[in-house]
Each structure stands twice: as structure tokens, then as C-alpha cells.
ROKOLNU-786381 format. One record per atom (N, C-alpha, C, CB): atom name; x, y, z. Coordinates in nm, 2 decimals, m for minus. Glycine has a CB too. Example, Ala and Ser with C-alpha at 12.3 -4.5 7.8 and 13.67 -1.06 7.14 Angstrom:
BEGIN
R name     c1     c2     c3
R    N   1.32  m0.57   0.78
R   CA   1.23  m0.45   0.78
R    C   1.32  m0.33   0.78
R   CB   1.13  m0.45   0.90
R    N   1.28  m0.22   0.71
R   CA   1.37  m0.11   0.71
R    C   1.29   0.00   0.79
R   CB   1.41  m0.06   0.57
This chain:
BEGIN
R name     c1     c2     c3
R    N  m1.51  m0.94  m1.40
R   CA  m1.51  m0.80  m1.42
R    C  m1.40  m0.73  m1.34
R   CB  m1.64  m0.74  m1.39
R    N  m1.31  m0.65  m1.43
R   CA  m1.21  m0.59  m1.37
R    C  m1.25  m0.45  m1.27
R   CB  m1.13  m0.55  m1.48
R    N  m1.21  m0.44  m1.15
R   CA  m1.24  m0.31  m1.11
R    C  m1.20  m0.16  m1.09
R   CB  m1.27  m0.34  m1.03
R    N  m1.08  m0.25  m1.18
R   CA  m0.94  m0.18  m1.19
R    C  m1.00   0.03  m1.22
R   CB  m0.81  m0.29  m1.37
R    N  m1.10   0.05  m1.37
R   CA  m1.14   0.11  m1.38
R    C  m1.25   0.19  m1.27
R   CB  m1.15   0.07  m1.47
R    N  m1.31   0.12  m1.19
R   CA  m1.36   0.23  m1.11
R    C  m1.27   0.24  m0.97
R   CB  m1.52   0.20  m1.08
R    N  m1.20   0.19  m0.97
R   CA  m1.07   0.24  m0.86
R    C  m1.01   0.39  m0.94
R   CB  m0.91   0.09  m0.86
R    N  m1.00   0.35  m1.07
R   CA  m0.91   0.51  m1.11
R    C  m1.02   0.59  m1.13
R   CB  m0.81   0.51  m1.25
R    N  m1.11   0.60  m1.16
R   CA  m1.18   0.66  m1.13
R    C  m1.22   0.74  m1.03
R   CB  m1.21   0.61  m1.16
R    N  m1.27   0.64  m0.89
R   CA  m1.27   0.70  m0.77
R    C  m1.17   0.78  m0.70
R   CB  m1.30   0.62  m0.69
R    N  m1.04   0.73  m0.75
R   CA  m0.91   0.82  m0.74
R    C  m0.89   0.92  m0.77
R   CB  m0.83   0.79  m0.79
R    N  m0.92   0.94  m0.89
R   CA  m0.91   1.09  m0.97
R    C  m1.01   1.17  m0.91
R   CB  m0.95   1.09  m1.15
R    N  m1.13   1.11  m0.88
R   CA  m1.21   1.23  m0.79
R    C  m1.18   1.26  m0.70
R   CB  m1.33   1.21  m0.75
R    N  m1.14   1.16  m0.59
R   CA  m1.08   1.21  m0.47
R    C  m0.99   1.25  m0.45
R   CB  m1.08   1.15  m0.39
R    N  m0.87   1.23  m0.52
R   CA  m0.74   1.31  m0.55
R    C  m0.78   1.47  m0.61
R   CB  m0.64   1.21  m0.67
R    N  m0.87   1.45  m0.71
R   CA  m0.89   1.57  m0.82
R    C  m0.97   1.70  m0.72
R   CB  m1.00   1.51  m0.99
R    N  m1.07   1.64  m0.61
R   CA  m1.16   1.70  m0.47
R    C  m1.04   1.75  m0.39
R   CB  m1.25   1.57  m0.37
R    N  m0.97   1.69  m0.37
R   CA  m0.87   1.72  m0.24
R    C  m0.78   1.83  m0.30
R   CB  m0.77   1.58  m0.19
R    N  m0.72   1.83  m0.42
R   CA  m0.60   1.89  m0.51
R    C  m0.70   2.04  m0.48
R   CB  m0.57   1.81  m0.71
R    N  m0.82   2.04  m0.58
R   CA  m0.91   2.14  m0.58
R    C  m0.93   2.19  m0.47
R   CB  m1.01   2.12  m0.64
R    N  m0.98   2.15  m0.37
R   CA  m1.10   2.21  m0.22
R    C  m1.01   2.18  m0.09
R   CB  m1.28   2.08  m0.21
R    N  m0.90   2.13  m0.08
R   CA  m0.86   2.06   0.00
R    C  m0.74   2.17   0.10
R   CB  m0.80   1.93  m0.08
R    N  m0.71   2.17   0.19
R   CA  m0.61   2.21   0.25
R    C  m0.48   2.22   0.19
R   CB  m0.60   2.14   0.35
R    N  m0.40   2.21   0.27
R   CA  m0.28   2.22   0.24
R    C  m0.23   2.01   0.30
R   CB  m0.21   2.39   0.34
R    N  m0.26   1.98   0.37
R   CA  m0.27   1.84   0.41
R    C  m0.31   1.76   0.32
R   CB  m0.33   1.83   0.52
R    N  m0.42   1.78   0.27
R   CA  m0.52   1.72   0.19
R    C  m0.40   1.75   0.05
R   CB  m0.71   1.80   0.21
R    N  m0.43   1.82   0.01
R   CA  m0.33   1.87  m0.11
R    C  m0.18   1.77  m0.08
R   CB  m0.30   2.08  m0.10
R    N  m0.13   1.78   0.01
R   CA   0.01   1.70  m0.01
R    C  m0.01   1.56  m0.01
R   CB   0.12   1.72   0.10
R    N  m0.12   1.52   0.08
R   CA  m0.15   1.37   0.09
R    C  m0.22   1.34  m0.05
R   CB  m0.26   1.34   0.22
R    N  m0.29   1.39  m0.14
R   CA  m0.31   1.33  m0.27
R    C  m0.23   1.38  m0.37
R   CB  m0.43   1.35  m0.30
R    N  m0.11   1.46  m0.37
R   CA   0.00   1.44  m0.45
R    C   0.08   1.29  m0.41
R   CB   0.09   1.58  m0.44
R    N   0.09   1.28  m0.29
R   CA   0.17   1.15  m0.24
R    C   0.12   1.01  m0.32
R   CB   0.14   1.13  m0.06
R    N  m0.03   1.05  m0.28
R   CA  m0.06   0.96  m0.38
R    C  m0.11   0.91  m0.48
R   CB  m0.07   0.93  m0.38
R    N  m0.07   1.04  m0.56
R   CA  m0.08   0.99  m0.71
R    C   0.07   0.93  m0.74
R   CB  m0.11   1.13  m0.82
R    N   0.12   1.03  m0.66
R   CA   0.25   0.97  m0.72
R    C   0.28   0.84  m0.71
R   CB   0.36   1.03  m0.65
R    N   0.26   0.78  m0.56
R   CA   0.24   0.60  m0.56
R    C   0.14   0.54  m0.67
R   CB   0.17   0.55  m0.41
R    N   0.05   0.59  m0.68
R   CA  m0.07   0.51  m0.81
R    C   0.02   0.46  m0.92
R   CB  m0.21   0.63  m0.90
R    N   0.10   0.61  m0.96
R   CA   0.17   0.62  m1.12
R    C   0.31   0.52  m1.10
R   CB   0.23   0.84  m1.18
R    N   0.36   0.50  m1.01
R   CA   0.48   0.48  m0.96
R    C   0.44   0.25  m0.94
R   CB   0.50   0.63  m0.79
R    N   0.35   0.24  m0.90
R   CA   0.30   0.16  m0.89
R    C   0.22   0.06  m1.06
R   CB   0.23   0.23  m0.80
R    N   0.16   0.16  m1.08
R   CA   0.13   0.15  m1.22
R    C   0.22   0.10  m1.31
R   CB   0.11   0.27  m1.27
R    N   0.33   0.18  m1.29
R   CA   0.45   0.15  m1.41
R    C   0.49   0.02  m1.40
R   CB   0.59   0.24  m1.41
R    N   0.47  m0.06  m1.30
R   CA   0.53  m0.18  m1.25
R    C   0.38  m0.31  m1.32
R   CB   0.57  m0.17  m1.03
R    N   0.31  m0.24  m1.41
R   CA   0.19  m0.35  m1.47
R    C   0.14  m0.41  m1.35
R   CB   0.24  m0.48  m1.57
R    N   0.08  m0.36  m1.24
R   CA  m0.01  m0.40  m1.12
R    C  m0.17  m0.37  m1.17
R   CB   0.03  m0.30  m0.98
R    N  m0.18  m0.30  m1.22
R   CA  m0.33  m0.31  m1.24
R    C  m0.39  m0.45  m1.29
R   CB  m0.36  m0.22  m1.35
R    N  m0.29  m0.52  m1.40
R   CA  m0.30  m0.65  m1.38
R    C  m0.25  m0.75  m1.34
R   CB  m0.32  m0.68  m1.44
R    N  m0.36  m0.80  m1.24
R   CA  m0.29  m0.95  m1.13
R    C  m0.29  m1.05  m1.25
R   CB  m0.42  m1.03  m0.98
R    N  m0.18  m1.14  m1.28
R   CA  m0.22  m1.19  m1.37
R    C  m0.06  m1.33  m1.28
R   CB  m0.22  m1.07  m1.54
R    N  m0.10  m1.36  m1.20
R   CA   0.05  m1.41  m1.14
R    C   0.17  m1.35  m1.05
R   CB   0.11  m1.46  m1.24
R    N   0.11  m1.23  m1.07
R   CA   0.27  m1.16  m1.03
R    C   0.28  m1.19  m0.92
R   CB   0.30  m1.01  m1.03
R    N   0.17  m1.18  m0.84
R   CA   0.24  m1.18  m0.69
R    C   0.26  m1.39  m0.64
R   CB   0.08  m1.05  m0.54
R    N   0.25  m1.50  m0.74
R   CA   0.28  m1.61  m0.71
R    C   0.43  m1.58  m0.59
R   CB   0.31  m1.69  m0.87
R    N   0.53  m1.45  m0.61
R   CA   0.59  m1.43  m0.54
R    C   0.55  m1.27  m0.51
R   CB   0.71  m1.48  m0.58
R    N   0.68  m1.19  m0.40
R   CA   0.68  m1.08  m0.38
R    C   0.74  m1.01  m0.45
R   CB   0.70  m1.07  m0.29
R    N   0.70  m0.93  m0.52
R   CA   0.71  m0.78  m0.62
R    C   0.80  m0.73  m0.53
R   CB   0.56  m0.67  m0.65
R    N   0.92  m0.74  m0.55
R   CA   1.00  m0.68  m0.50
R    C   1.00  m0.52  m0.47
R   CB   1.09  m0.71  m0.57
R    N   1.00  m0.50  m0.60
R   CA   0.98  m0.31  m0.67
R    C   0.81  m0.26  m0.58
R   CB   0.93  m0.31  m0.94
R    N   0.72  m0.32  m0.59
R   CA   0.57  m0.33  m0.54
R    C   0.62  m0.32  m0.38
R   CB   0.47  m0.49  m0.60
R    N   0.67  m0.41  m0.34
R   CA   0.73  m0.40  m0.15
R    C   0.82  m0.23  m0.12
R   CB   0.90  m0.58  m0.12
R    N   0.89  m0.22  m0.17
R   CA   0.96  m0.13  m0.19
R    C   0.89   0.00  m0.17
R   CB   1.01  m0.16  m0.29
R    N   0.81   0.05  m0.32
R   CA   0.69   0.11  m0.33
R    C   0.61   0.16  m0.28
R   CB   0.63   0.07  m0.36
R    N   0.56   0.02  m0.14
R   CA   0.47   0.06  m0.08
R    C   0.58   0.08   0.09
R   CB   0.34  m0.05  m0.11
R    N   0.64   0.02   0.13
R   CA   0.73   0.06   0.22
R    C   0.74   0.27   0.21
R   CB   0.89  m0.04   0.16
R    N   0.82   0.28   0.13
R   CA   0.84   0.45   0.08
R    C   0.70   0.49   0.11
R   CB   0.89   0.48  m0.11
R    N   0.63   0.42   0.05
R   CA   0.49   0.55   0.00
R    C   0.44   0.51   0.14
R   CB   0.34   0.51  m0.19
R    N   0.48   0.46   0.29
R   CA   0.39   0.45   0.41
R    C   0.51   0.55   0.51
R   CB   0.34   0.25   0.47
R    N   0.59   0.50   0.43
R   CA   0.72   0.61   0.50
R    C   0.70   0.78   0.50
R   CB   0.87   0.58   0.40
R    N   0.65   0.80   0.40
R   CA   0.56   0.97   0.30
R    C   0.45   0.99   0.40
R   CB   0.47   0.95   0.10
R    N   0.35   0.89   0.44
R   CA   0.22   0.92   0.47
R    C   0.26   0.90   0.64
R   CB   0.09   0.80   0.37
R    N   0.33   0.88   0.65
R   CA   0.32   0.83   0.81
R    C   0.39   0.99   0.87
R   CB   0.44   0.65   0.86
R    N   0.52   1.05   0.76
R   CA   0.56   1.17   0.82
R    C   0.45   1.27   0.79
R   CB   0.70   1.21   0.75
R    N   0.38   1.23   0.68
R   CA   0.27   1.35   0.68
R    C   0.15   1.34   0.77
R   CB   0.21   1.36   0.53
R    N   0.10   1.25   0.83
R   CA   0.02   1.23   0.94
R    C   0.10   1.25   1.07
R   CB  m0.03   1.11   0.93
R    N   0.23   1.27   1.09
R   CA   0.33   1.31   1.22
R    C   0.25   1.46   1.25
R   CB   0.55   1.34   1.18
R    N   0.28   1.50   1.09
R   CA   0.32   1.65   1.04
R    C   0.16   1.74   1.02
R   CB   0.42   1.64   0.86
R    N   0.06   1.66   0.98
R   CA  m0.03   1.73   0.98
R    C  m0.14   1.74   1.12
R   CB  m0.07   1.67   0.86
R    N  m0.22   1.87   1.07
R   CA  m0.33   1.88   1.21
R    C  m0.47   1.81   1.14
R   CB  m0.36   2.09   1.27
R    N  m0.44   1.69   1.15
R   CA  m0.55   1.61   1.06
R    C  m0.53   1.45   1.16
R   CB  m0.49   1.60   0.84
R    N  m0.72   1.43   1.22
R   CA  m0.71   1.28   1.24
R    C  m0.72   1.23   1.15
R   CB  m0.79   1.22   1.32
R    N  m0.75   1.23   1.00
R   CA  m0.81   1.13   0.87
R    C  m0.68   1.14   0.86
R   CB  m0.92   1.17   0.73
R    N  m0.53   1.17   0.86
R   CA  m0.41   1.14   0.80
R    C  m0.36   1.00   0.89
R   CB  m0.30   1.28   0.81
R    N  m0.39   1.00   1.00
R   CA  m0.36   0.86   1.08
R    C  m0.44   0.76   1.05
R   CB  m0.36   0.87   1.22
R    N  m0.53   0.77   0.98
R   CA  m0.58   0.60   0.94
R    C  m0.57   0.60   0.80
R   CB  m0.76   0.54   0.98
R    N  m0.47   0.67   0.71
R   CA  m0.47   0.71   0.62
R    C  m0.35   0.64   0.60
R   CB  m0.50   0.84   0.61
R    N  m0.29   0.70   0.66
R   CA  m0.07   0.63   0.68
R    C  m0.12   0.52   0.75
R   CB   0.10   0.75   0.80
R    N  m0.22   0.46   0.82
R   CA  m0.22   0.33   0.92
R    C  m0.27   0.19   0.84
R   CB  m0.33   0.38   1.06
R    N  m0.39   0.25   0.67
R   CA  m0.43   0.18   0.58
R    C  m0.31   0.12   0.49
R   CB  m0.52   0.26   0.52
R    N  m0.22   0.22   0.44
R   CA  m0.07   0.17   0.38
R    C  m0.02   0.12   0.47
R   CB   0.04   0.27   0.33
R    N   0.03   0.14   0.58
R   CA   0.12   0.06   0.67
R    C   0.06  m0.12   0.68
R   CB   0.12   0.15   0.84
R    N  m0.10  m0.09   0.68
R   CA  m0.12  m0.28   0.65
R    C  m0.13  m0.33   0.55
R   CB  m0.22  m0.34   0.71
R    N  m0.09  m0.29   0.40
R   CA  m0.07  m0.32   0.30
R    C   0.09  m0.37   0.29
R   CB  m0.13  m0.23   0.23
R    N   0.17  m0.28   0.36
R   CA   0.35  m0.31   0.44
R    C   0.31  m0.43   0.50
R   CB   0.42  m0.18   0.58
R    N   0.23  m0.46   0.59
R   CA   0.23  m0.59   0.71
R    C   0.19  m0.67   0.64
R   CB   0.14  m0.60   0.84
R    N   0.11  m0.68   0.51
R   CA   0.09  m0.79   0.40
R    C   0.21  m0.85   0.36
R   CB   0.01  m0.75   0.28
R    N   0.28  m0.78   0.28
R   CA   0.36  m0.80   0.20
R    C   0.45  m0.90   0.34
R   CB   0.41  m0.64   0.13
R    N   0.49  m0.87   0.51
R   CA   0.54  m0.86   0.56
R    C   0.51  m1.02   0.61
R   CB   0.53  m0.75   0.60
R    N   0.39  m1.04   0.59
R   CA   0.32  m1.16   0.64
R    C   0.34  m1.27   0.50
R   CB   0.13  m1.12   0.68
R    N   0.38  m1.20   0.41
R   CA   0.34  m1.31   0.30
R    C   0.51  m1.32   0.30
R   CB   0.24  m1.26   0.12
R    N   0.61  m1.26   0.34
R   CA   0.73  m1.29   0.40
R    C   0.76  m1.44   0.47
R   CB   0.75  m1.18   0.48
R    N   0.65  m1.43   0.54
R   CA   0.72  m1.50   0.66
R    C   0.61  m1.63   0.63
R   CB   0.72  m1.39   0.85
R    N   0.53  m1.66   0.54
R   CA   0.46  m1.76   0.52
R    C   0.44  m1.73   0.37
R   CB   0.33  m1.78   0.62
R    N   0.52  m1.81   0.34
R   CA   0.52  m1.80   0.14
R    C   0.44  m1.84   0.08
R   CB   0.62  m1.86   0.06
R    N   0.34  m1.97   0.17
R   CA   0.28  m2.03   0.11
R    C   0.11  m1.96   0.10
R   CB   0.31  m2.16   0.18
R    N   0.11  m1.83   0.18
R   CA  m0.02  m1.75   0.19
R    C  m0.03  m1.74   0.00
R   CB  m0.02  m1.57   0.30
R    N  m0.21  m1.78  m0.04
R   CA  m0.22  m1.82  m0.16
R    C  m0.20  m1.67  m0.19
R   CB  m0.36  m1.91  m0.20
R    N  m0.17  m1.68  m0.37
R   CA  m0.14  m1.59  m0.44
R    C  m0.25  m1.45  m0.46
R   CB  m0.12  m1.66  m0.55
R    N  m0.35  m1.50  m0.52
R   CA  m0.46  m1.43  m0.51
R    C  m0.53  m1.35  m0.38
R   CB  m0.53  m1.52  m0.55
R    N  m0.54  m1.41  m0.29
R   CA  m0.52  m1.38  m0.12
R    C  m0.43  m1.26  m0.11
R   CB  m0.45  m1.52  m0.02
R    N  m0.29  m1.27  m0.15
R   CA  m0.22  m1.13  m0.12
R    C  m0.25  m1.07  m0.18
R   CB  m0.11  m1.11  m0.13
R    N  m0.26  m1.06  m0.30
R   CA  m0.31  m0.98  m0.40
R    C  m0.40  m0.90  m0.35
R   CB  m0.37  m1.03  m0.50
R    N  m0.53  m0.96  m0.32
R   CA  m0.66  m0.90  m0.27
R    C  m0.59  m0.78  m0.12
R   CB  m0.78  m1.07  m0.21
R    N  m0.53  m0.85  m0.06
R   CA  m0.51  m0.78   0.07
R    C  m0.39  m0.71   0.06
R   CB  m0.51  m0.86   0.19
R    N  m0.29  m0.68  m0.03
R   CA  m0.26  m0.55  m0.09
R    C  m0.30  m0.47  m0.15
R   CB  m0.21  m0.54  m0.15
R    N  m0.39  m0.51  m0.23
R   CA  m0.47  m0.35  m0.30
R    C  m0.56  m0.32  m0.25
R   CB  m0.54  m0.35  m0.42
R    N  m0.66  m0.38  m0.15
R   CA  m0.80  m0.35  m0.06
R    C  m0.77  m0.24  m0.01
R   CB  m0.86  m0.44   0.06
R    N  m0.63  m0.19   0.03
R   CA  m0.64  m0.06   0.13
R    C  m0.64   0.03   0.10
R   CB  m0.56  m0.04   0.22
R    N  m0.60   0.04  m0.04
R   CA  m0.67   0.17  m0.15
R    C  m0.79   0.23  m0.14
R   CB  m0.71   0.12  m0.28
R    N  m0.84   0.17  m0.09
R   CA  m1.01   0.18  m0.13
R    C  m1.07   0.24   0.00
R   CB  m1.10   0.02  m0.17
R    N  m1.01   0.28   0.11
R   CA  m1.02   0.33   0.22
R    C  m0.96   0.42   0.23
R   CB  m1.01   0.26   0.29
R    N  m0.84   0.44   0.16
R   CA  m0.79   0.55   0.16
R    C  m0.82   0.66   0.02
R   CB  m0.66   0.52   0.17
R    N  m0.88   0.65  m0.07
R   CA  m0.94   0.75  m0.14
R    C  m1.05   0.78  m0.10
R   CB  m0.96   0.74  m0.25
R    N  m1.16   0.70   0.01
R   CA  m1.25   0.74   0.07
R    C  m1.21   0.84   0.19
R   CB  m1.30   0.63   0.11
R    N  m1.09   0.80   0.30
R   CA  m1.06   0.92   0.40
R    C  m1.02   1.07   0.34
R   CB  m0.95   0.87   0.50
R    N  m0.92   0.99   0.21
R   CA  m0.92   1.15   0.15
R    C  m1.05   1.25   0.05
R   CB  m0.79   1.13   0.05
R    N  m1.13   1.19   0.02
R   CA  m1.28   1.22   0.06
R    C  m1.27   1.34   0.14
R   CB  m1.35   1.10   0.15
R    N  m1.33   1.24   0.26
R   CA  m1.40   1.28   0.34
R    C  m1.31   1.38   0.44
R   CB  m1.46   1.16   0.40
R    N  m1.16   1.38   0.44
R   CA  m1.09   1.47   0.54
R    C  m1.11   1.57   0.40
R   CB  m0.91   1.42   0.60
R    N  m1.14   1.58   0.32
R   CA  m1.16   1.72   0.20
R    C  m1.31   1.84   0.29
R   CB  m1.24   1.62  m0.03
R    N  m1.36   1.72   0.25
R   CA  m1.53   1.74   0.31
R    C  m1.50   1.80   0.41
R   CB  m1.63   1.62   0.35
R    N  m1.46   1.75   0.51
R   CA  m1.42   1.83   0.63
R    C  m1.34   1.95   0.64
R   CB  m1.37   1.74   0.71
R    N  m1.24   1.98   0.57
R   CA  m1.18   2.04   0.58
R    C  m1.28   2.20   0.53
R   CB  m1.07   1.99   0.52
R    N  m1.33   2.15   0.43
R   CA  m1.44   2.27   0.33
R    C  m1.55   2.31   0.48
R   CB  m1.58   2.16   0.14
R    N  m1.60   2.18   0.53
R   CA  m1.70   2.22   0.63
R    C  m1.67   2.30   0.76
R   CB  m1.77   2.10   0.67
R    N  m1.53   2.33   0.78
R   CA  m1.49   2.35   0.87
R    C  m1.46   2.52   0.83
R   CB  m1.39   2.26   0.90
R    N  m1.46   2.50   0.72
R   CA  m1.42   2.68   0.64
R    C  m1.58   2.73   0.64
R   CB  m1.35   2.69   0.42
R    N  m1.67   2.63   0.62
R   CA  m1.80   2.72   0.63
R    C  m1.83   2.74   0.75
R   CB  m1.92   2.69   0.57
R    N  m1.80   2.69   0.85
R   CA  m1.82   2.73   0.98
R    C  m1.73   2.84   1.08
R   CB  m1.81   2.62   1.03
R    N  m1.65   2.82   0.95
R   CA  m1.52   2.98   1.01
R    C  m1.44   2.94   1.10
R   CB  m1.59   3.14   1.10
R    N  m1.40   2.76   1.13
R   CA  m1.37   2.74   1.26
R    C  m1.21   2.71   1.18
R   CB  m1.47   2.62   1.36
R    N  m1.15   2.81   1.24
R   CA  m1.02   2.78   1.16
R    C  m0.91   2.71   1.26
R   CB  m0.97   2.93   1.09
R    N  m0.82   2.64   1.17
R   CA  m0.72   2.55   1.22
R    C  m0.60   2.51   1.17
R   CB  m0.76   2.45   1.24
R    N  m0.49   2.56   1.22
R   CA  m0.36   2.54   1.14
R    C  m0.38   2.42   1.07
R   CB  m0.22   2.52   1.24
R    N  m0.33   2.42   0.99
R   CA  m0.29   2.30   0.91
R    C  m0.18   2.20   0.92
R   CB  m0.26   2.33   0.80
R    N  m0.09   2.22   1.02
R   CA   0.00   2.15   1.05
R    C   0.04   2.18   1.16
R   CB   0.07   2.15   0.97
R    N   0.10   2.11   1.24
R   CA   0.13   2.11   1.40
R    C   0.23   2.20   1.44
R   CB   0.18   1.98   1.45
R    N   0.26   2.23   1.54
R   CA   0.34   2.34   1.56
R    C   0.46   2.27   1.68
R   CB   0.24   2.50   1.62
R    N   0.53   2.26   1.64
R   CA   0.64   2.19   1.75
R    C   0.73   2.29   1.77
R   CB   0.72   2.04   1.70
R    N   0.68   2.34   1.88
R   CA   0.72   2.43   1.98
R    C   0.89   2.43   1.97
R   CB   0.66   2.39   2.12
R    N   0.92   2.33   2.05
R   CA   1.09   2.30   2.05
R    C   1.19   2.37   1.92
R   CB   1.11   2.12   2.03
R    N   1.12   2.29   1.85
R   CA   1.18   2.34   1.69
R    C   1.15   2.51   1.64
R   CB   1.09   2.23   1.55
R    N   1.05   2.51   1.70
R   CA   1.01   2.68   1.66
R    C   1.10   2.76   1.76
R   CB   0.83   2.75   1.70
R    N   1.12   2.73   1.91
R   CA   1.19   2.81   1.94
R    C   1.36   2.75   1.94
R   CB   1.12   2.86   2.06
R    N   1.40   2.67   1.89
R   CA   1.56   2.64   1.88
R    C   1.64   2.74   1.81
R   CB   1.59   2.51   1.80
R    N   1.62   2.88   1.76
R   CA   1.68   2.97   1.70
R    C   1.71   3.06   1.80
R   CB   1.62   3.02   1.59
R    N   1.58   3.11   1.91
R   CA   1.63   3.22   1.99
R    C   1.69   3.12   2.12
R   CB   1.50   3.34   2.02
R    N   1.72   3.00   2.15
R   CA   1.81   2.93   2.23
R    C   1.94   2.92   2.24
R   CB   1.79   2.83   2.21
R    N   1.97   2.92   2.07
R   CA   2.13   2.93   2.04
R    C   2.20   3.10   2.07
R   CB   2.16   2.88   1.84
């Protein structure tokens, strides 16, 4: 049984939660990744069917970029769920990185431990939604993104 379908599924909710109810953090972090799902997608990953006997070049790549997106947006955002969020992609990067340097790690094995981190990350984006809503009913309000001082004041410096 494929699970391919309740992955997109859980995606679209938690992407479609976050888009709807979500911040402004939450909102960029599940455009990021849809865009990786679709982007991913187009490369016929939904089905394992041998591909990764080697490394998916386009798929390495992919996910490199799309940890490169989530890691500036967790720099950038006033959110702890964005750091285990960009830290879940980044070890799907160390897979790919590991199956580099030992070719012989079985096929199926990478497979599994490239796509598993999906599934933790439509859950934090979840739950950083949830939080974000619970934090509006409590009136306890919080920038949405960090304020780096330096950069704010580098205009009245010059």
C-alpha cells in the first residue's frame, strides 16, 4: 500500500491551515513548500520504483535549494517550529550526502530516509499554525520576523 496519497493529503491540510490561519512565517514556509512538493513531483518521485538505485541528481539539487529557502526563513523568522523545520530538510541533504560517500547504502533504505522527513514537517507546520492562532487568542502579540537592529539602523549611519 502506497502512502503516497495520505502524505498529499496531510499536505494540503497543513499547507491549506497554514496558507488560511497562519502568520506571515507560516504562510511563506508553506508556499516554500508546495513549491518543493510540485517541483519534486515533476521529477516522478512519488514513485520509488528504482530511481534512487543511484542519486537523483535533479531530487539532490531540489532538496539542497528547498533547505537553502527554509534555513533563510528560519534565520528570518520569530518562530522556534521554523528551526526543526529547515533542520528536518537539512537531514534529508545529509542523506543524500551519506549515500554520496557510501554508494553501497541499499536503495530502498535511502529512499525511505529521504522522504521520512516530510512527515515531520507538515506536522511542525501544523502545529507552528496552531500556535500562532493560540497566541492571537491570547492577545499575546509577536513580530513575525526578527528585527536586526544593525540593518534597521544602517540608513541613519551613512
Amino acid at each position: 500500500m502506497s502512502l503516497v496519497p495520505l502524505f498529499l493529503a496531510a499536505m494540503v491540510a497543513s499547507t491549506g491551515y497554514a496558507l488560511w490561519r497562519g502568520g506571515s512565517p507560516e504562510r511563506v514556509m508553506a508556499a516554500a513548500f508546495l513549491l518543493g512538493v510540485a517541483a519534486s513531483s515533476t521529477l516522478g518521485l512519488f514513485v520509488i520504483t528504482g530511481a534512487f538505485a543511484s542519486i537523483p541528481a535533479r531530487l539532490f539539487a531540489i532538496d539542497v535549494i528547498w533547505a537553502i529557502i527554509f534555513i533563510v526563513i528560519a534565520i528570518l523568522a520569530n518562530r522556534l517550529w521554523t528551526i526543526v523545520f529547515a533542520a528536518s530538510q537539512l537531514t534529508a541533504v545529509l542523506v543524500h550526502v551519506a549515500r554520496l560517500a557510501a554508494p553501497q547504502m541499499i536503495p530502498t533504505s535511502y529512499a525511505f530516509l529521504t522522504v521520512i522527513w516530510s512527515w515531520p514537517m507538515i506536522l511542525l507546520l501544523a502545529m507552528g499554525t496552531r500556535a500562532h492562532q493560540l497566541r492571537l487568542r491570547r492577545g499575546k502579540l509577536i513580530p513575525p520576523w526578527k528585527a536586526f537592529s544593525y540593518l534597521a539602523e544602517l540608513p541613519s549611519r551613512i
